[in-house]
C-alpha positions as CSV (number, residue, x, y, z in Angstrom):
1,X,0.0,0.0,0.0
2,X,1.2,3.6,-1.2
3,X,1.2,6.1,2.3
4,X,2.6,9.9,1.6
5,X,4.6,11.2,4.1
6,X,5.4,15.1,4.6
7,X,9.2,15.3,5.1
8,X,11.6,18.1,4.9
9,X,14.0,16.1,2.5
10,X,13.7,13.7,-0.3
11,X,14.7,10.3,1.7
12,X,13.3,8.1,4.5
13,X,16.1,9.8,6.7
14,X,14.4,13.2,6.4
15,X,12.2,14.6,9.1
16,X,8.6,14.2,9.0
17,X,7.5,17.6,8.1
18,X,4.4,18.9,10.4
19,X,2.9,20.9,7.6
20,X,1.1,19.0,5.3
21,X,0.1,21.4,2.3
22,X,3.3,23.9,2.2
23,X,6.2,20.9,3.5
24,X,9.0,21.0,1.0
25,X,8.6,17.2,0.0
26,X,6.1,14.3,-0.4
27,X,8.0,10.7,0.0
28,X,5.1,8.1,-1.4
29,X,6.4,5.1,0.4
30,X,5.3,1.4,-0.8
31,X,5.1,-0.1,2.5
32,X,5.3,-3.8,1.9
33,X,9.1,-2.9,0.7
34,X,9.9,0.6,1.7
35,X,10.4,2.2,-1.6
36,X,9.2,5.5,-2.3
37,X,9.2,8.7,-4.7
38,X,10.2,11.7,-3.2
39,X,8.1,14.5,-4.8
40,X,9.5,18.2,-4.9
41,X,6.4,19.7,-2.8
42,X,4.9,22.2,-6.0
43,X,2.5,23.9,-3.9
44,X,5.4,25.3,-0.9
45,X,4.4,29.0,-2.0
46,X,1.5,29.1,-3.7
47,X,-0.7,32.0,-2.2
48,X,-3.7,29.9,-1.6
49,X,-4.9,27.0,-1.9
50,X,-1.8,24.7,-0.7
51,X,-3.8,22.4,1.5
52,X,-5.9,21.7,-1.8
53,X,-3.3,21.3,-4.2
54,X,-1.1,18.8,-1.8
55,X,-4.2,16.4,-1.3
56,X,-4.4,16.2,-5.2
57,X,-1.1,15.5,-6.0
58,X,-1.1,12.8,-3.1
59,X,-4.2,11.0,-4.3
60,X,-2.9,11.5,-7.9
61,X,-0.1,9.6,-7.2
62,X,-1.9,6.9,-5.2
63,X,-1.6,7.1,-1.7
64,X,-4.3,5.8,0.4
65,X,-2.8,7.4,3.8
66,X,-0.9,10.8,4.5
67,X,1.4,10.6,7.7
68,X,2.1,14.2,9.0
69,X,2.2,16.4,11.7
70,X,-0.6,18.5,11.5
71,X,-3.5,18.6,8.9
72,X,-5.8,21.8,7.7
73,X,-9.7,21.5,6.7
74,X,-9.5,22.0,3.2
75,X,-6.6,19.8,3.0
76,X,-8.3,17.2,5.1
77,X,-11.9,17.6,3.2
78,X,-10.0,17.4,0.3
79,X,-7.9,13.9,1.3
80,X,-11.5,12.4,3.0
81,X,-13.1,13.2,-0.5
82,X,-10.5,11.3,-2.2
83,X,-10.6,8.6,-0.1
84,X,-7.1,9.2,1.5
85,X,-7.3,8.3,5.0
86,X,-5.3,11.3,7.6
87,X,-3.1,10.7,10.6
88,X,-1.7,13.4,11.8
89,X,1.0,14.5,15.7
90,X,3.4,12.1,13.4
91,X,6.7,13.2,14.2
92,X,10.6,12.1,13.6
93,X,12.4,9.8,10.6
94,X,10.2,9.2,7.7
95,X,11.2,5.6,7.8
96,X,10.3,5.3,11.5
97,X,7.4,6.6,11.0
98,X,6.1,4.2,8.4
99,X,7.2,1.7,10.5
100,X,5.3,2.7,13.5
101,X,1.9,2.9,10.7
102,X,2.7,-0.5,9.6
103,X,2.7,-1.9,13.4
104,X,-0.4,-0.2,14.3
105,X,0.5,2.6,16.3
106,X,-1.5,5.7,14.8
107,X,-5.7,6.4,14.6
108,X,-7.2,8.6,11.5
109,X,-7.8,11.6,12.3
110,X,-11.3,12.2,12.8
111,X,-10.9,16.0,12.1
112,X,-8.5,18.6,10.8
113,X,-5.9,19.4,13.7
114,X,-5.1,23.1,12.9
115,X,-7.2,26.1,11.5
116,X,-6.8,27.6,8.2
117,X,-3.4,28.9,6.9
118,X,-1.6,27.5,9.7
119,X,1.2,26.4,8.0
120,X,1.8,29.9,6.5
121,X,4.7,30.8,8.5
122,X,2.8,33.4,10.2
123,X,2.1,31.4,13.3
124,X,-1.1,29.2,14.2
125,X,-4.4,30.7,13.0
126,X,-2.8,33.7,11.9
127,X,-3.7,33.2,8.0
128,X,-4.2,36.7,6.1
129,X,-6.3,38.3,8.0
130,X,-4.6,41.6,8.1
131,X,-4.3,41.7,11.9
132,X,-8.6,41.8,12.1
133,X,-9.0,38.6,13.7
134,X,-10.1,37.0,10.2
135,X,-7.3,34.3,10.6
136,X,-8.6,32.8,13.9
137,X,-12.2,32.9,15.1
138,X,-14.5,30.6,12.8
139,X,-11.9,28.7,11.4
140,X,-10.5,28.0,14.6
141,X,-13.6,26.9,15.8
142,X,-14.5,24.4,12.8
143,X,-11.4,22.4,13.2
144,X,-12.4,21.6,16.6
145,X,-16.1,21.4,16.7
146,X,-16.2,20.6,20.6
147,X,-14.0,22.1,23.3
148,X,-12.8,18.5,24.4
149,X,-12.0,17.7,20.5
150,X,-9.8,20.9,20.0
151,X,-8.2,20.4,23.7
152,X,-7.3,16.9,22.3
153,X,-6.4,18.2,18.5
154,X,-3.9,21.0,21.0
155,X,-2.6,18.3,23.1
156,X,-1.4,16.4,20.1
157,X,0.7,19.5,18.1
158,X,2.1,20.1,21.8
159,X,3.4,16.3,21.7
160,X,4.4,16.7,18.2
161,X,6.0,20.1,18.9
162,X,7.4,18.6,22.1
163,X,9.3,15.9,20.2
164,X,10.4,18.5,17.2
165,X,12.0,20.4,20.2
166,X,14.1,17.3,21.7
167,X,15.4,16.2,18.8
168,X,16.4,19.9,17.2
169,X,18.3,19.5,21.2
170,X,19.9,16.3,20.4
171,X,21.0,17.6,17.4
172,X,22.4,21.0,19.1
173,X,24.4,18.6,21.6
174,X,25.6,16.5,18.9
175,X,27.0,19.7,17.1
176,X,28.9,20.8,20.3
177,X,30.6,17.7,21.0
């Protein structure tokens, strides 16, 4: 079976990238032997419409899961839609992380797990609203339809930002040495 994997370079070494429409590559792994494609991400900075774009080019090219750290609505409408199944708080090595898939250790998402345009670079929620609050509010709300639901979908970026953060740590001591 074909699962795309967001990563931040084009081989199973890489870095599971937590952005799923504007991460600079898409590795399409076969997992009964661990091959892949590593895809140049097309969409990185496009103005709009990323989320979109990425869930195309990954159903396009067969995948019937996406492994990545976080997951917007339109991207995930547009992966449900195509019958792409979504897990996202997947963090560290590509290669581990198809592992841990193919052992059983993730759940679908059941929702998005960020708002709109949070993988701009502009920080969570802050989309291009112009600084009126038309980044956050609604869209915000939508991801998470129920308080406990978002509290869960926060808990798991914290995890998955938590883990970023020890191993960007490791790497820091490593470099010192």
């Amino acid at each position: 079976m074909k699962v795309a994997v967001t990563a931040t370079g084009p081989n199973l070494d890489a870095d599971v990238d937590p952005r799923f429409g504007r991460c600079p590559y898409f590795l399409i792994v076969e997992t009964d032997d661990m091959t892949f494609e590593a895809l140049e991400n097309p969409n990185v900075s496009v103005g709009g419409g990323a989320g979109i774009q990425s869930a195309q080019l990954v159903a396009e090219k067969g995948a019937k899961v996406v492994l990545t750290g976080n997951c917007g609505p339109n991207a995930y409408q547009a992966l449900s839609a195509g019958g792409v199944e979504v897990i996202v708080g997947v963090s560290g090595k590509v290669r581990d992380a198809v592992e841990q898939y193919k052992a059983g250790a993730f759940a679908a998402a059941q929702q998005p797990s960020v708002p709109s345009h949070f993988g701009m670079g502009m920080g969570p929620g802050m989309g291009r609203g112009m600084g009126f609050g038309m980044g956050r509010g609604m869209a915000a709300r939508s991801a998470a339809a129920v308080p406990q639901d978002e509290v869960a979908a926060l808990r798991q970026q914290l995890e998955a930002i938590q883990q970023q953060l020890n191993r960007i740590l490791e790497r820091i001591k490593d470099l010192e040495k």
